[in-house]
C-alpha positions in Angstrom: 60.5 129.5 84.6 60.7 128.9 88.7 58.5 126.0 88.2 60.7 124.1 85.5 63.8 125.0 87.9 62.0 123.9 91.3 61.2 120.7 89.4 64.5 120.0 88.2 65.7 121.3 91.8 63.5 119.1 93.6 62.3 115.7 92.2 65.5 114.3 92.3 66.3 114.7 95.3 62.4 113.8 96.3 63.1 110.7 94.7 66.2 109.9 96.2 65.1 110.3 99.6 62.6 107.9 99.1 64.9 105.1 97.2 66.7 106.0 100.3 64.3 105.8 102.7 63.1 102.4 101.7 66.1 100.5 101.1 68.7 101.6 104.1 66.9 104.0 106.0 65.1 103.6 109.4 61.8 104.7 109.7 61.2 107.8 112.1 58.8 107.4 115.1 57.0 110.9 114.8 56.5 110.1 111.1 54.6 107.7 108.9 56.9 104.9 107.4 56.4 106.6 103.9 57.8 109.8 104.2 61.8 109.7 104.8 63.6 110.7 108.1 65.3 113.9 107.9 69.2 111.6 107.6 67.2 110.4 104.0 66.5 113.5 103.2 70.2 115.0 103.9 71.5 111.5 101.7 68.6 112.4 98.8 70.2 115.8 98.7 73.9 114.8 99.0 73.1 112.4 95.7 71.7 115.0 94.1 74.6 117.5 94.8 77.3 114.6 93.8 74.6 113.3 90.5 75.2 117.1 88.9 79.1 117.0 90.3 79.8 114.1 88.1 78.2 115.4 85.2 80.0 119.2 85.3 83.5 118.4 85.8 83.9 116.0 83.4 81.9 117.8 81.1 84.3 121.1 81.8 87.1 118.7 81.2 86.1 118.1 78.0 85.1 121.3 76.8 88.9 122.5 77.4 89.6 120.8 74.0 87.7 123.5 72.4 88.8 126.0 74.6 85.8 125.9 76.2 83.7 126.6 73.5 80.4 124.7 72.4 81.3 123.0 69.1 78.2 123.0 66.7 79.2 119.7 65.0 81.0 116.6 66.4 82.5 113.7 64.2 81.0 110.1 65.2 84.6 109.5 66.4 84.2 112.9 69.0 80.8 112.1 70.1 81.9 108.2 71.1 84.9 109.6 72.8 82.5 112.1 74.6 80.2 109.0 75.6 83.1 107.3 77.2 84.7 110.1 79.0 81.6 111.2 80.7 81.1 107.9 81.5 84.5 107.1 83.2 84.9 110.8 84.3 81.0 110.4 86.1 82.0 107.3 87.8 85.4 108.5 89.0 84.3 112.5 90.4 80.9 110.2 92.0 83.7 107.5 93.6 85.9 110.4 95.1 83.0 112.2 96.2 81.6 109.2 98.2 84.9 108.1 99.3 85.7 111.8 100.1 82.6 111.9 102.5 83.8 109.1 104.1 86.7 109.9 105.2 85.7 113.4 106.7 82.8 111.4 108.4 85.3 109.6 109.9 87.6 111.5 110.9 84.5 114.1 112.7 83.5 110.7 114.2 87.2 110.1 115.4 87.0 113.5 117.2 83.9 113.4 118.4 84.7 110.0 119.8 88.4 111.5 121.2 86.5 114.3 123.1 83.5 112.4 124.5 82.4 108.5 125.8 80.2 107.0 123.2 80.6 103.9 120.6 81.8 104.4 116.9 78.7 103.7 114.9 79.9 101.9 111.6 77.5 101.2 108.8 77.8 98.7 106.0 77.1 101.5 103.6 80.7 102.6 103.4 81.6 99.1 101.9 80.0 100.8 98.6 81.9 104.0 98.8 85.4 101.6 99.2 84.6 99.8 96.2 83.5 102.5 94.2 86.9 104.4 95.1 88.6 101.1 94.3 87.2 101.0 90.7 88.2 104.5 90.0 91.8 104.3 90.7 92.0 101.0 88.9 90.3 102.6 85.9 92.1 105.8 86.5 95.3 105.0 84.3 92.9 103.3 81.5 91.3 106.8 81.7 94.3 109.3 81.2 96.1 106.8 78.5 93.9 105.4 76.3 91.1 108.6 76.6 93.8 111.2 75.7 92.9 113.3 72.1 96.2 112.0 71.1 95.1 108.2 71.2 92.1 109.1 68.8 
């Protein structure tokens, strides 16, 4: 049983790392270009972390329906408005997550820059995390009023 765990544990965020790795990150001098710099590996993990985020709350969401119990069977109509609430809900928890990171990043970069000389370091990465954050709330509304059990 540890092996199926480690394996669901650790390939992901293996293989995140490396997607990573090869299309933003920069390769470290004391290693070979194909194994990923310990910031890769941090960024394989937080993917990871956010991936199984996404996929629990909305998930827990919609098991309060049944008061949190498993149904055995679900109508065609139940299982199409399970496909798009997971759907919306994983984008939405993965868009706050990202755009929750970024601000704490840069508000720790804001203090570390108000308590020592040094340049702020801005990356274009955070574009994505803006956008994705952009899409939630726009979709948040479409969410909560057409998703609702009563709309069915």
């Amino acid at each position: 049983m540890i092996f199926i765990r480690d394996i669901f544990c650790f390939t992901p965020i293996f293989v995140l790392s490396h997607i990573y790795q090869l299309l933003w990150g920069q390769p470290s001098s004391d290693l070979p270009k194909w194994i990923p710099s310990f910031r890769s590996w941090i960024e394989g993990i937080w993917m990871w972390l956010v991936c199984v985020w996404a996929f629990t709350i909305p998930f827990l969401a919609f098991l309060t329906r049944y008061d949190f119990k498993i149904p055995v069977y679900l109508s065609s109509s139940e299982l199409e408005f399970l496909g798009n609430f997971m759907t919306v809900g994983f984008f939405i928890v993965s868009a706050y997550s990202y755009h929750c990171r970024e601000l704490i990043q840069r508000f720790l970069i804001g203090l570390k820059l108000k308590f020592s000389v040094g340049s702020n370091r801005s990356s274009g990465r955070s574009i994505s995390a803006w956008i994705l954050a952009a899409i939630a709330s726009a979709h948040c509304r479409f969410c909560f009023v057409s998703l609702r059990p009563s709309a069915l």
